[in-house]
PyMOL Python script that loads the backbone (N, CA, C, O; Angstrom):
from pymol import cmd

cmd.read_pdbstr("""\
ATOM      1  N   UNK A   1     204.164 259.719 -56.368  1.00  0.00           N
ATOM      2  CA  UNK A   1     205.155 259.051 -57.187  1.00  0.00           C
ATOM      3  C   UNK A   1     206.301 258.515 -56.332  1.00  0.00           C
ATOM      4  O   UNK A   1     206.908 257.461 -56.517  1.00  0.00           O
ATOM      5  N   UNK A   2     206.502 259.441 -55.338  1.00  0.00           N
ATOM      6  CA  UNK A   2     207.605 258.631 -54.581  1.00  0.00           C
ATOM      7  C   UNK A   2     207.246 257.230 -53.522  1.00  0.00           C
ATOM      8  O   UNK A   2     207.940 256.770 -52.615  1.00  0.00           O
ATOM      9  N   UNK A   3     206.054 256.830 -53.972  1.00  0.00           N
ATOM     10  CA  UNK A   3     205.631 255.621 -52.902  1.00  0.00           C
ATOM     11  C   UNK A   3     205.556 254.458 -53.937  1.00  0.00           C
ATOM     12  O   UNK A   3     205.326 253.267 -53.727  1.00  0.00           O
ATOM     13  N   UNK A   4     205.817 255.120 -55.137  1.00  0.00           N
ATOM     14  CA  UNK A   4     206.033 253.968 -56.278  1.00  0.00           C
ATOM     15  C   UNK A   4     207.292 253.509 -56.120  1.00  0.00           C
ATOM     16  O   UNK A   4     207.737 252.404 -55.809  1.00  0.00           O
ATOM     17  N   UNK A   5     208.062 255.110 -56.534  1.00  0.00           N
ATOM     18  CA  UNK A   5     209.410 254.231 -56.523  1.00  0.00           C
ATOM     19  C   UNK A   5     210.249 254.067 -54.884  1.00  0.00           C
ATOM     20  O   UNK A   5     211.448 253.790 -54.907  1.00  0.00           O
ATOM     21  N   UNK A   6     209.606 254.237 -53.642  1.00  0.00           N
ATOM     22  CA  UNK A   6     210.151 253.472 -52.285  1.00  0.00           C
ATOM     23  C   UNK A   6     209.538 251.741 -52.923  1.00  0.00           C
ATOM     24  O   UNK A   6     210.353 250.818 -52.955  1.00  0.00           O
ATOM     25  N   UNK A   7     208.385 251.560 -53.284  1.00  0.00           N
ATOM     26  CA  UNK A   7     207.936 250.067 -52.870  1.00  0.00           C
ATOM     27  C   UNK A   7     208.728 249.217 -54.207  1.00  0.00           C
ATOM     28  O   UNK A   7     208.953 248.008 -54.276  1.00  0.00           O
ATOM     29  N   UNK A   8     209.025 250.191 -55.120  1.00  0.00           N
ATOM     30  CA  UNK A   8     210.066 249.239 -56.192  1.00  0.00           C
ATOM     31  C   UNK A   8     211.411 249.005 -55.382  1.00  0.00           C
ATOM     32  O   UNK A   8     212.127 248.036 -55.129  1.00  0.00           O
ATOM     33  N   UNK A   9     211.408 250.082 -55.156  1.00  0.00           N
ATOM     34  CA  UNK A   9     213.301 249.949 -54.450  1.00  0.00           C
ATOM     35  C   UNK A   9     213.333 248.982 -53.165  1.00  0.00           C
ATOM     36  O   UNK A   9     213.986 247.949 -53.017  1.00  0.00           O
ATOM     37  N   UNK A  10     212.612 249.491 -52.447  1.00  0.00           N
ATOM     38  CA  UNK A  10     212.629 248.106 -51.587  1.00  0.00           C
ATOM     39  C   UNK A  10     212.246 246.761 -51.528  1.00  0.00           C
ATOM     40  O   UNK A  10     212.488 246.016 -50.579  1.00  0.00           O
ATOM     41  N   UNK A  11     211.452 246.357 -52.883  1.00  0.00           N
ATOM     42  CA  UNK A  11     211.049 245.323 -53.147  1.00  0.00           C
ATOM     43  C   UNK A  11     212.515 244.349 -53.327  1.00  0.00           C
ATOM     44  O   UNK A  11     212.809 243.322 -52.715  1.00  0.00           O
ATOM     45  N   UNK A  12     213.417 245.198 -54.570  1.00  0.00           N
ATOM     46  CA  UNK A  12     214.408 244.432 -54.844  1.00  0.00           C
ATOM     47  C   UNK A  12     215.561 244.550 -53.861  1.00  0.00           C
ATOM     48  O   UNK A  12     216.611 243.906 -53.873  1.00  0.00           O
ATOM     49  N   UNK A  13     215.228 245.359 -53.125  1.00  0.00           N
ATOM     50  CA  UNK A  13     216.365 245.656 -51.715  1.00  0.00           C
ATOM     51  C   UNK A  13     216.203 244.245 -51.096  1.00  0.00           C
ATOM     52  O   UNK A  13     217.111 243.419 -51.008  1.00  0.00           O
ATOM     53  N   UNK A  14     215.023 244.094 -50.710  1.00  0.00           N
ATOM     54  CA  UNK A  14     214.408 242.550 -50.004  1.00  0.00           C
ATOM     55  C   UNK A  14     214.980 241.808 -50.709  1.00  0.00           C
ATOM     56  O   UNK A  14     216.170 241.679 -50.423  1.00  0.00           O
ATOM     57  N   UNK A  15     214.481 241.018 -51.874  1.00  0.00           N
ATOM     58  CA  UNK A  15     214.713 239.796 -52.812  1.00  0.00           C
ATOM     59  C   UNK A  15     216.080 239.952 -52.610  1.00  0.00           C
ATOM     60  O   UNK A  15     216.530 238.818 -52.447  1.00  0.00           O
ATOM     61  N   UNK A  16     217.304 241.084 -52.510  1.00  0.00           N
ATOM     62  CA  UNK A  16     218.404 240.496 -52.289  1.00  0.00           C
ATOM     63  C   UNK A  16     218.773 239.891 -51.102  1.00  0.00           C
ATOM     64  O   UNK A  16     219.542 238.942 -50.949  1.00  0.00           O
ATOM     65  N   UNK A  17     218.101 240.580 -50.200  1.00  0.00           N
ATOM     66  CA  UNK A  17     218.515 240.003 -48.787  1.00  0.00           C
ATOM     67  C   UNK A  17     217.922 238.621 -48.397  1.00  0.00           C
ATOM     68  O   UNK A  17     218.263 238.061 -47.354  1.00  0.00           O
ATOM     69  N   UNK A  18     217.032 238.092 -49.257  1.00  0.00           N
ATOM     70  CA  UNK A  18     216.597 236.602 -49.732  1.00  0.00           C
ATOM     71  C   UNK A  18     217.516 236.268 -50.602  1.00  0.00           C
ATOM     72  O   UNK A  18     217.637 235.054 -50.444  1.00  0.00           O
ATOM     73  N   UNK A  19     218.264 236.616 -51.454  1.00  0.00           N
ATOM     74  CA  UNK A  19     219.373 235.990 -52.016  1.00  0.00           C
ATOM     75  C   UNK A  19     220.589 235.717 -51.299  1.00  0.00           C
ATOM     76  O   UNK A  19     221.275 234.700 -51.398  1.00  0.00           O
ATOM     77  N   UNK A  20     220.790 236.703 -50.578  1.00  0.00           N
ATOM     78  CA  UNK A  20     222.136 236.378 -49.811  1.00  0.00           C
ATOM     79  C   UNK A  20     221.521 235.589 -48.487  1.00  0.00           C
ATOM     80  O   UNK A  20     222.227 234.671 -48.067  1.00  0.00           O
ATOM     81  N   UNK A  21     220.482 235.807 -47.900  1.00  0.00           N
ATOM     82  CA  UNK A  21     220.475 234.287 -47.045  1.00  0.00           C
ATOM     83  C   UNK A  21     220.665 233.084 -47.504  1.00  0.00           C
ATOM     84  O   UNK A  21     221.151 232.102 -46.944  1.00  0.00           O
ATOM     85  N   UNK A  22     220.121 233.262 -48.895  1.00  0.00           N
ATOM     86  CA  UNK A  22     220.188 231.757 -49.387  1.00  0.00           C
ATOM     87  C   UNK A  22     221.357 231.588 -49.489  1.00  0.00           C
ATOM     88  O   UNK A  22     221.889 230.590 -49.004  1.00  0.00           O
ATOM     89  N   UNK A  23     222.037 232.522 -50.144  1.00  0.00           N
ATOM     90  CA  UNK A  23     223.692 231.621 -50.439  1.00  0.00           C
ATOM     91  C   UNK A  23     224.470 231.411 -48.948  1.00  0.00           C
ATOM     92  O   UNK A  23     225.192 230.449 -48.683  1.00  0.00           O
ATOM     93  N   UNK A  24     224.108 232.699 -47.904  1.00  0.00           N
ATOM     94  CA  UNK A  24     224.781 232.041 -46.803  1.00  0.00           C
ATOM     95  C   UNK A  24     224.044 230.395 -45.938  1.00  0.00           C
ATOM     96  O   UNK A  24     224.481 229.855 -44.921  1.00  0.00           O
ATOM     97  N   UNK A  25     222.886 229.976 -46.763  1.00  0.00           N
ATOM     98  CA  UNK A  25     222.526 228.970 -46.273  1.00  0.00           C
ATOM     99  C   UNK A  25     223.249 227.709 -47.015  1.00  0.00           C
ATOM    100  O   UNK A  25     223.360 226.609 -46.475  1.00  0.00           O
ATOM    101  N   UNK A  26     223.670 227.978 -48.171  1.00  0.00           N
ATOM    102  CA  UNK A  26     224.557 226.844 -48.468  1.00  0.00           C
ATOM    103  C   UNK A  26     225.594 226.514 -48.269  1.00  0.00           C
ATOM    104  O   UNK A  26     226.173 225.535 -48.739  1.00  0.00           O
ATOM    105  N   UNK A  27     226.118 227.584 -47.262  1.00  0.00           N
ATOM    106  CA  UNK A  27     227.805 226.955 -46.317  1.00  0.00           C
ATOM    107  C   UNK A  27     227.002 226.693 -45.168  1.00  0.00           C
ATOM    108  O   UNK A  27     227.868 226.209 -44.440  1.00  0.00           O
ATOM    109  N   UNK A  28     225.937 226.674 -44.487  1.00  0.00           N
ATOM    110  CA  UNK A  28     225.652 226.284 -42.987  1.00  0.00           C
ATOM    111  C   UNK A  28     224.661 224.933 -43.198  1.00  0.00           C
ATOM    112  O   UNK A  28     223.739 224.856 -44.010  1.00  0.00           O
ATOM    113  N   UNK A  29     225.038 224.030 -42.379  1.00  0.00           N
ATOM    114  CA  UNK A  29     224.100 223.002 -42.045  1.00  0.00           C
ATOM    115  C   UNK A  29     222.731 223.285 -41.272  1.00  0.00           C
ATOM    116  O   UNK A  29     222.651 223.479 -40.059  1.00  0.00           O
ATOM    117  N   UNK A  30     221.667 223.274 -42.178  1.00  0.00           N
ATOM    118  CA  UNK A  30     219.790 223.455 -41.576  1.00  0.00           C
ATOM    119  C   UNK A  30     219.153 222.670 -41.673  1.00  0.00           C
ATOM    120  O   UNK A  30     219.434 221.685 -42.355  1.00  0.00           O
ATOM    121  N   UNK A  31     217.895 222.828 -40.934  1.00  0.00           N
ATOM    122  CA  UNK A  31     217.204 222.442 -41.318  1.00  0.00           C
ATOM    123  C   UNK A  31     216.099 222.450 -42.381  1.00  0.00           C
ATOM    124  O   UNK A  31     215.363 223.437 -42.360  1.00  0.00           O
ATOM    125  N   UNK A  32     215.865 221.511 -43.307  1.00  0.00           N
ATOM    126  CA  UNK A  32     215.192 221.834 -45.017  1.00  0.00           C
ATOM    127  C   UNK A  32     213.676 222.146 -44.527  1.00  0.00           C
ATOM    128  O   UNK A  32     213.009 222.875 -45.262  1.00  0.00           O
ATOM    129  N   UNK A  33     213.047 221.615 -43.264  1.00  0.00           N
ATOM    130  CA  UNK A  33     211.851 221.809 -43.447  1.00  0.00           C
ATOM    131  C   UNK A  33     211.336 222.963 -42.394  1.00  0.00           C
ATOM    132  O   UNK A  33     210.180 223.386 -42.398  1.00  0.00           O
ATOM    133  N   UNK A  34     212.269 223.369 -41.574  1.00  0.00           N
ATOM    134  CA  UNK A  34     211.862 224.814 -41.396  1.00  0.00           C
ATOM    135  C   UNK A  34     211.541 226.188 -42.330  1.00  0.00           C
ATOM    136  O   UNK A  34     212.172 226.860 -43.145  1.00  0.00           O
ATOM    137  N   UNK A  35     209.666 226.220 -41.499  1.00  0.00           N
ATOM    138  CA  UNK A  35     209.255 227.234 -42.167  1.00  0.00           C
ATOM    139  C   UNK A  35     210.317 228.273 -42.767  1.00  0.00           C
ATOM    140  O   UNK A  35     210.797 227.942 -43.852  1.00  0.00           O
ATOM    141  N   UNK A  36     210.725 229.418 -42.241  1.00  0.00           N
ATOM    142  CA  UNK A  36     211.778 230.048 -42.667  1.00  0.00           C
ATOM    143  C   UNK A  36     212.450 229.643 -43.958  1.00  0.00           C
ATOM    144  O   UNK A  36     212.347 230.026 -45.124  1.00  0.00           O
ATOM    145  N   UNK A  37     213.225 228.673 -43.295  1.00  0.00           N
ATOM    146  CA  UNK A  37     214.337 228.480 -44.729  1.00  0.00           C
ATOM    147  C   UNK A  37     213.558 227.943 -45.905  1.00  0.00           C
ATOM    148  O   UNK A  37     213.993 228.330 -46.990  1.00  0.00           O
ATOM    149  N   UNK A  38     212.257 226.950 -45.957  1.00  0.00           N
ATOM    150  CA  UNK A  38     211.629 226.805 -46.793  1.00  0.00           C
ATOM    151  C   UNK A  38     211.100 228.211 -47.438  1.00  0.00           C
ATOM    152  O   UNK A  38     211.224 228.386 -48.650  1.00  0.00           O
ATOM    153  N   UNK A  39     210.580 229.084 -46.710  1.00  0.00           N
ATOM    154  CA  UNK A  39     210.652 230.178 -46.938  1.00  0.00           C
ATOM    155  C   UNK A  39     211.508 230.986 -48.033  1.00  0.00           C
ATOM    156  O   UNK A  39     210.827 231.196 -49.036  1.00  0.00           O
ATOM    157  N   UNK A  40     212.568 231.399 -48.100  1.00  0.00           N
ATOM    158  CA  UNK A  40     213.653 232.024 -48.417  1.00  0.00           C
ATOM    159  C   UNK A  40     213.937 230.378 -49.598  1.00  0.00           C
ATOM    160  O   UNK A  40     214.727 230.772 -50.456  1.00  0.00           O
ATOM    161  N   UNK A  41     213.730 229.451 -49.774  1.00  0.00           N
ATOM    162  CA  UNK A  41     214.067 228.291 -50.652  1.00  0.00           C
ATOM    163  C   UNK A  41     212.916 229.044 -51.919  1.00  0.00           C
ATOM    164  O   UNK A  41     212.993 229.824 -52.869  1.00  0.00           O
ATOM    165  N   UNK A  42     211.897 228.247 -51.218  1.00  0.00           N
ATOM    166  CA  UNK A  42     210.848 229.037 -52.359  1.00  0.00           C
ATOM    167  C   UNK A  42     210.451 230.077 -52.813  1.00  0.00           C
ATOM    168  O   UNK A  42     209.404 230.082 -53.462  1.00  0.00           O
ATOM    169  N   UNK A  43     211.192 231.272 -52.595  1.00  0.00           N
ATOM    170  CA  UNK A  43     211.414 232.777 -53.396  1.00  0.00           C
ATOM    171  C   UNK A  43     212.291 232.640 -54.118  1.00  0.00           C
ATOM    172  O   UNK A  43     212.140 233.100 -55.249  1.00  0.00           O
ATOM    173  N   UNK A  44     213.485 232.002 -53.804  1.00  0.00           N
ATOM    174  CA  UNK A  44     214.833 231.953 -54.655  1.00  0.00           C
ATOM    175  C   UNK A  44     214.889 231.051 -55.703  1.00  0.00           C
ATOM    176  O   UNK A  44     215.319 231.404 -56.802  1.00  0.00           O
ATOM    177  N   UNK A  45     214.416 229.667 -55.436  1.00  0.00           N
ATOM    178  CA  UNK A  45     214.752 228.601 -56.313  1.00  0.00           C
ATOM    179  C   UNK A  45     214.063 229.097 -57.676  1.00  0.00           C
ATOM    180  O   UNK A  45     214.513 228.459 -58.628  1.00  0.00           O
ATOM    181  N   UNK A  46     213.252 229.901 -57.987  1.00  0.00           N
ATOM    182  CA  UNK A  46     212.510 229.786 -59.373  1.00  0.00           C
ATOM    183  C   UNK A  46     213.743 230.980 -60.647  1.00  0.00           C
ATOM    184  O   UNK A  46     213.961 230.782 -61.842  1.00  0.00           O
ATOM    185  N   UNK A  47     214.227 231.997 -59.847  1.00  0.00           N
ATOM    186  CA  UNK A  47     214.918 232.967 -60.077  1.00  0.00           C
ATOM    187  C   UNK A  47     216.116 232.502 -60.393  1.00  0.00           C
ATOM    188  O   UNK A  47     216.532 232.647 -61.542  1.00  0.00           O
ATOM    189  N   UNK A  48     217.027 231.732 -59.222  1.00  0.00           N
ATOM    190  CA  UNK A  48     218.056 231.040 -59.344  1.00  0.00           C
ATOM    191  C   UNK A  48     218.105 229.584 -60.589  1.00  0.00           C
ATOM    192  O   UNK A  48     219.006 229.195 -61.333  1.00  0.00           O
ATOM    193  N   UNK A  49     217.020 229.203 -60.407  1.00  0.00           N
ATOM    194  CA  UNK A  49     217.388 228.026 -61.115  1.00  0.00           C
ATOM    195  C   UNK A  49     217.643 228.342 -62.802  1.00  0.00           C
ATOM    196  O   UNK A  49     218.236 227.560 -63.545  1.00  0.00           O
ATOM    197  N   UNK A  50     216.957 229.892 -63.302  1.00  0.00           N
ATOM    198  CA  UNK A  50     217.033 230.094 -64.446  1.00  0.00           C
ATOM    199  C   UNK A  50     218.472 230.024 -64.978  1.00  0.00           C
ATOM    200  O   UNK A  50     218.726 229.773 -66.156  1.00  0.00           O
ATOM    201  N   UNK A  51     219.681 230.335 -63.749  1.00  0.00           N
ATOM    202  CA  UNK A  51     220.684 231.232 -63.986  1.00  0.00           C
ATOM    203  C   UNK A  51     221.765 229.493 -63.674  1.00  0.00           C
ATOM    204  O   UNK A  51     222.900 229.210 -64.057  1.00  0.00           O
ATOM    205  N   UNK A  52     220.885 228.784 -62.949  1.00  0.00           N
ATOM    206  CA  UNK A  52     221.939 227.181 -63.185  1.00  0.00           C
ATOM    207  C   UNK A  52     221.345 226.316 -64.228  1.00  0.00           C
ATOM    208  O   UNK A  52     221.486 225.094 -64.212  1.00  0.00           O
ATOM    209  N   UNK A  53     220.797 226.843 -64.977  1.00  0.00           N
ATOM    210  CA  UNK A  53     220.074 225.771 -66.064  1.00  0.00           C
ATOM    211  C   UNK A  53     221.437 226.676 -67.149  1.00  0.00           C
ATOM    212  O   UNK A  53     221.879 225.937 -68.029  1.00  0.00           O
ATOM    213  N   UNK A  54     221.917 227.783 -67.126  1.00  0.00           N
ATOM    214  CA  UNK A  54     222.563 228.226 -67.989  1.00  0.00           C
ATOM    215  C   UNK A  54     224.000 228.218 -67.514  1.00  0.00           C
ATOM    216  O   UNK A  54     224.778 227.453 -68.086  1.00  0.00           O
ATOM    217  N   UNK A  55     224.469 229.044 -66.457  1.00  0.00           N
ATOM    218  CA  UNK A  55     225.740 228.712 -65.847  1.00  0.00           C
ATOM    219  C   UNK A  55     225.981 226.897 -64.954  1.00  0.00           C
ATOM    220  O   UNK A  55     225.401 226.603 -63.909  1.00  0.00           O
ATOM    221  N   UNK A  56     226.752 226.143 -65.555  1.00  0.00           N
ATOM    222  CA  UNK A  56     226.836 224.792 -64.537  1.00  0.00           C
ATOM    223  C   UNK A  56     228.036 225.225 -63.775  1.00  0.00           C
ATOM    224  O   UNK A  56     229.029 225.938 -63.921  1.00  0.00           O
ATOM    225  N   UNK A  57     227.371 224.313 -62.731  1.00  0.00           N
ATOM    226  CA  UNK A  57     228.717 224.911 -61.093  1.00  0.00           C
ATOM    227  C   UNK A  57     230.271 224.397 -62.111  1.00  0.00           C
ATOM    228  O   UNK A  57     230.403 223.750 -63.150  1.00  0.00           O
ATOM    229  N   UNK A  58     231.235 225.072 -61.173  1.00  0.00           N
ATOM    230  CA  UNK A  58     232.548 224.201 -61.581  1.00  0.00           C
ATOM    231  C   UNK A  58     233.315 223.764 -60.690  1.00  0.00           C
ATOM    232  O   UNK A  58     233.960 224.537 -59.981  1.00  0.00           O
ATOM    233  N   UNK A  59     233.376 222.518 -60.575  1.00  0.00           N
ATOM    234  CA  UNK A  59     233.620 221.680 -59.009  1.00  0.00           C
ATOM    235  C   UNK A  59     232.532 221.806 -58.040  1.00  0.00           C
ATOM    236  O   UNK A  59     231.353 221.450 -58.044  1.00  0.00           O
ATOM    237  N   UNK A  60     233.126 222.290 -57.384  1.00  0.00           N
ATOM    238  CA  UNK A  60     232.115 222.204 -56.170  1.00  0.00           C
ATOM    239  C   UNK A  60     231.401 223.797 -55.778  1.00  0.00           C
ATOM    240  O   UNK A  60     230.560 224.054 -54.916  1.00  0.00           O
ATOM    241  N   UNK A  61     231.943 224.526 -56.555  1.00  0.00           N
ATOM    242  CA  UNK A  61     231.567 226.344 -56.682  1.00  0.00           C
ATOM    243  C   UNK A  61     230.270 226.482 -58.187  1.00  0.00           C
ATOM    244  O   UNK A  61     230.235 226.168 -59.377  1.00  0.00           O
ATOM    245  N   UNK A  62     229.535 227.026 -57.353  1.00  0.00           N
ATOM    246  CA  UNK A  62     228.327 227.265 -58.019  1.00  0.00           C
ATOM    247  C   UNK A  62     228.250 228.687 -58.363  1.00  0.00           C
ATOM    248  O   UNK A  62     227.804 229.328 -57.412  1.00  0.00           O
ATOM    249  N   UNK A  63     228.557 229.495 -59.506  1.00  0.00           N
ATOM    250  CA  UNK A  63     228.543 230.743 -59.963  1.00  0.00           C
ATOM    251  C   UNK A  63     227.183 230.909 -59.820  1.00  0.00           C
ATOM    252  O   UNK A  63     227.134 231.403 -58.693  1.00  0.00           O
ATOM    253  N   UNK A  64     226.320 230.847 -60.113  1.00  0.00           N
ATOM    254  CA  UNK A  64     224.757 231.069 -60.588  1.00  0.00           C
ATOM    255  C   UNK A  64     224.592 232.127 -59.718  1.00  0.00           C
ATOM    256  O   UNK A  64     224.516 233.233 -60.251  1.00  0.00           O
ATOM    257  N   UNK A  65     224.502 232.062 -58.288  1.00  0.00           N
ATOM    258  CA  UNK A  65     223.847 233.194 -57.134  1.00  0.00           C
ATOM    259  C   UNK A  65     224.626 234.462 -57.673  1.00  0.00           C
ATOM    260  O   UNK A  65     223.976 235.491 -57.853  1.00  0.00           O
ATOM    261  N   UNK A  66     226.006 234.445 -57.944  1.00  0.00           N
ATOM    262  CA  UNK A  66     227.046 235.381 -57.957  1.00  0.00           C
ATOM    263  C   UNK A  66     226.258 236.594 -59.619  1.00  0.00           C
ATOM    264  O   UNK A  66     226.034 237.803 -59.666  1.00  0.00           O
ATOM    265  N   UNK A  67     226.091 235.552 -60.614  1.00  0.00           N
ATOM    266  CA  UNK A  67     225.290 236.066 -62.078  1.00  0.00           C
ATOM    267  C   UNK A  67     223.824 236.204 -61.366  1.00  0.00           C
ATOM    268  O   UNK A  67     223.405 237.250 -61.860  1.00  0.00           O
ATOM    269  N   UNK A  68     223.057 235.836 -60.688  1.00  0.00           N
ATOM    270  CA  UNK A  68     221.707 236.080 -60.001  1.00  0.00           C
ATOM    271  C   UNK A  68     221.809 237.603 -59.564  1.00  0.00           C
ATOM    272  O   UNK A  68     221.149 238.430 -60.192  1.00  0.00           O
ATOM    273  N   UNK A  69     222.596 237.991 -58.532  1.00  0.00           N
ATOM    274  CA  UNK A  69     222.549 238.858 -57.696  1.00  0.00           C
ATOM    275  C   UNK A  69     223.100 240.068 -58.178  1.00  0.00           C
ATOM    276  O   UNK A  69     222.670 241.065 -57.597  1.00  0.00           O
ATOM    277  N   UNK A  70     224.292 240.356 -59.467  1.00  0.00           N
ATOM    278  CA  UNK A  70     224.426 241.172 -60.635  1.00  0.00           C
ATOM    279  C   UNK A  70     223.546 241.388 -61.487  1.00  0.00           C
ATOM    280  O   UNK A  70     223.383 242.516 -61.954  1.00  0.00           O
ATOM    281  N   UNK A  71     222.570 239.995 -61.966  1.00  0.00           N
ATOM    282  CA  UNK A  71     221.430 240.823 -62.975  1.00  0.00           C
ATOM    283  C   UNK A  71     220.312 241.432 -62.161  1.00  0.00           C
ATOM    284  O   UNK A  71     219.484 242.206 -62.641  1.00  0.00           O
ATOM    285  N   UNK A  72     220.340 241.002 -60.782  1.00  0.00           N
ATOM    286  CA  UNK A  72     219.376 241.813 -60.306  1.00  0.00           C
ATOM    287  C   UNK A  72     219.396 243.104 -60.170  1.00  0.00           C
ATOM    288  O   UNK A  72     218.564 244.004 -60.283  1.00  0.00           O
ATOM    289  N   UNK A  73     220.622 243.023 -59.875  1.00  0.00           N
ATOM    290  CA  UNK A  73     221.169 244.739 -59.730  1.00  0.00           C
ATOM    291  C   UNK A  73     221.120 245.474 -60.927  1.00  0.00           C
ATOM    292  O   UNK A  73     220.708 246.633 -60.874  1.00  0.00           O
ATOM    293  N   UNK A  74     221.392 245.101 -61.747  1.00  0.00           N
ATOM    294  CA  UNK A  74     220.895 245.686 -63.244  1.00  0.00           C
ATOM    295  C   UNK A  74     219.738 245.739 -63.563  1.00  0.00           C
ATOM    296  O   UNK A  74     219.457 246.615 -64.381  1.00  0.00           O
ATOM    297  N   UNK A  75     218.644 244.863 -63.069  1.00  0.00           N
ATOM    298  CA  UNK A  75     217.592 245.090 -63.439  1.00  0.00           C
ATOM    299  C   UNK A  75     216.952 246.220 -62.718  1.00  0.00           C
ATOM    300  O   UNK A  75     216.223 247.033 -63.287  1.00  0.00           O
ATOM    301  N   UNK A  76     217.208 246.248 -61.601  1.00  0.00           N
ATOM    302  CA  UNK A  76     216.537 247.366 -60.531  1.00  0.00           C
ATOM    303  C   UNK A  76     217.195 248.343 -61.081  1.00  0.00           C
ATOM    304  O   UNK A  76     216.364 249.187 -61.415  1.00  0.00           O
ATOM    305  N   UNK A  77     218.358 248.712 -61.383  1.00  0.00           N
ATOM    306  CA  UNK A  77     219.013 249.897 -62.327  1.00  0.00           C
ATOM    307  C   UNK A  77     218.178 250.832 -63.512  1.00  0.00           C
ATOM    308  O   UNK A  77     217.903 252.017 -63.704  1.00  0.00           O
ATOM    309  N   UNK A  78     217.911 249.197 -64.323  1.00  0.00           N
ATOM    310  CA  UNK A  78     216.813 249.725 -65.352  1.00  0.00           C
ATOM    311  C   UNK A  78     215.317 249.558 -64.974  1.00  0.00           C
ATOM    312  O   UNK A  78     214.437 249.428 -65.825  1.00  0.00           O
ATOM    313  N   UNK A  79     215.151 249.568 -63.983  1.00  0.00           N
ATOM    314  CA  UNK A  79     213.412 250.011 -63.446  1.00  0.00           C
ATOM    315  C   UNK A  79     213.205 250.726 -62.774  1.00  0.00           C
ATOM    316  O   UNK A  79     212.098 251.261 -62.736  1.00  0.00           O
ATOM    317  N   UNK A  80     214.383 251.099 -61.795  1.00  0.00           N
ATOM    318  CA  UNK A  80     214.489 252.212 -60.429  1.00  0.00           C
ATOM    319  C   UNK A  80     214.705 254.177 -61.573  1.00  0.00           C
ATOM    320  O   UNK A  80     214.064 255.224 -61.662  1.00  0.00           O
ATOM    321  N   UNK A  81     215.653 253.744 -62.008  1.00  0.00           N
ATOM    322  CA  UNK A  81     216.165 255.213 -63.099  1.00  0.00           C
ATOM    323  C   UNK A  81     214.791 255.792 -63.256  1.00  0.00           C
ATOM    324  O   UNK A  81     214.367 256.816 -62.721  1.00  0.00           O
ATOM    325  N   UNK A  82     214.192 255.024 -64.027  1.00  0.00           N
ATOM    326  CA  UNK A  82     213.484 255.813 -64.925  1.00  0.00           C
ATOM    327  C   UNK A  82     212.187 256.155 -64.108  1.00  0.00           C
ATOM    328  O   UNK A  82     211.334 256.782 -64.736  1.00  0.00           O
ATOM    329  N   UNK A  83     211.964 255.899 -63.056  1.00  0.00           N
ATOM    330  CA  UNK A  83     211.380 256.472 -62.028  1.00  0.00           C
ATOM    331  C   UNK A  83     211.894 257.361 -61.580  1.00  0.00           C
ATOM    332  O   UNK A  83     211.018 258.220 -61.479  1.00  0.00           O
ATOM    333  N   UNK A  84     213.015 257.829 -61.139  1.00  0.00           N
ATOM    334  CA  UNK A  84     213.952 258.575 -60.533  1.00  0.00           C
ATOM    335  C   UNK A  84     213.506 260.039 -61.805  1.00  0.00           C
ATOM    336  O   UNK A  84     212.929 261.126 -61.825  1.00  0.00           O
ATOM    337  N   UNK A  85     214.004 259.407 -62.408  1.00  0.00           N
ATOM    338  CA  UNK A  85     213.731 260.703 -63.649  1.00  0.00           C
ATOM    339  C   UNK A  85     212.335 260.759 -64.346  1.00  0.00           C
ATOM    340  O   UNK A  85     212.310 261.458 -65.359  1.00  0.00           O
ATOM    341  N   UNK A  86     211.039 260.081 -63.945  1.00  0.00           N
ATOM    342  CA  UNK A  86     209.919 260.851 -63.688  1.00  0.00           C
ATOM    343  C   UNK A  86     209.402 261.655 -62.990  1.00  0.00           C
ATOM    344  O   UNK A  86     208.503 262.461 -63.230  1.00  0.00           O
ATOM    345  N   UNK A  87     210.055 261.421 -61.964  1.00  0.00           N
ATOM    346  CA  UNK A  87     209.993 262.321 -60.239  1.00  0.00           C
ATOM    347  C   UNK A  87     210.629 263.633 -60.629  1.00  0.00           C
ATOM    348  O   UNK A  87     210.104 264.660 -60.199  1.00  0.00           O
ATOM    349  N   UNK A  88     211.388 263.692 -61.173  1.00  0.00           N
ATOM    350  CA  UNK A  88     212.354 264.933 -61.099  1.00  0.00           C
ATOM    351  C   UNK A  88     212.284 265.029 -62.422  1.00  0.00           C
ATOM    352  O   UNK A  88     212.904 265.915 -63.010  1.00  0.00           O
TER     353      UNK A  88
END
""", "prot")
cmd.dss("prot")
cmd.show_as("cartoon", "prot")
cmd.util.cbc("prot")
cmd.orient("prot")
C-alpha cells in the first residue's frame, strides 16, 4: 500500500514541478520548439487551459497558473488522505 500512495504523491509532486517551469517559462525568452519546453508545454496546456477558459488574464497578469497550482494541491489533498488513512 505504501507504493500506491509514494507513486500518487509523487506523481502530483512532478506535475507541479511541470507547472512551475511553465510559469517560470513565461517570464524567460525560449525556444518554442525545443524538445523540453515542448515537453513541459504539452503536459500543462490541457490542465491550464481549463482554468483560462474560466479565469481571463487582467492586463498583462494571467491568474490561471496561480488557481491551477491551488486546485492541484487540493486535489492531491483529497486523493493523498484517504490513502494515508487506509495505511494506518
Amino acid at each position: 500500500m505504501f507504493i500506491i500512495y509514494d507513486a500518487v504523491d509523487v506523481a502530483f509532486e512532478v506535475y507541479k514541478f511541470i507547472l512551475i517551469a511553465r510559469i517560470i517559462l513565461s517570464f524567460v525568452k525560449h525556444n518554442p520548439y525545443n524538445p523540453v519546453i515542448r515537453f513541459i508545454y504539452d503536459l500543462s496546456e490541457p490542465y491550464l487551459g481549463i482554468f483560462r477558459r474560466v479565469i481571463p488574464p487582467v492586463g498583462m497578469i494571467d491568474f490561471s497558473p496561480i488557481a491551477a497550482f491551488f486546485t492541484l494541491s487540493i486535489i492531491q489533498y483529497w486523493i493523498v488522505l484517504p490513502l494515508v488513512r487506509a495505511i494506518f
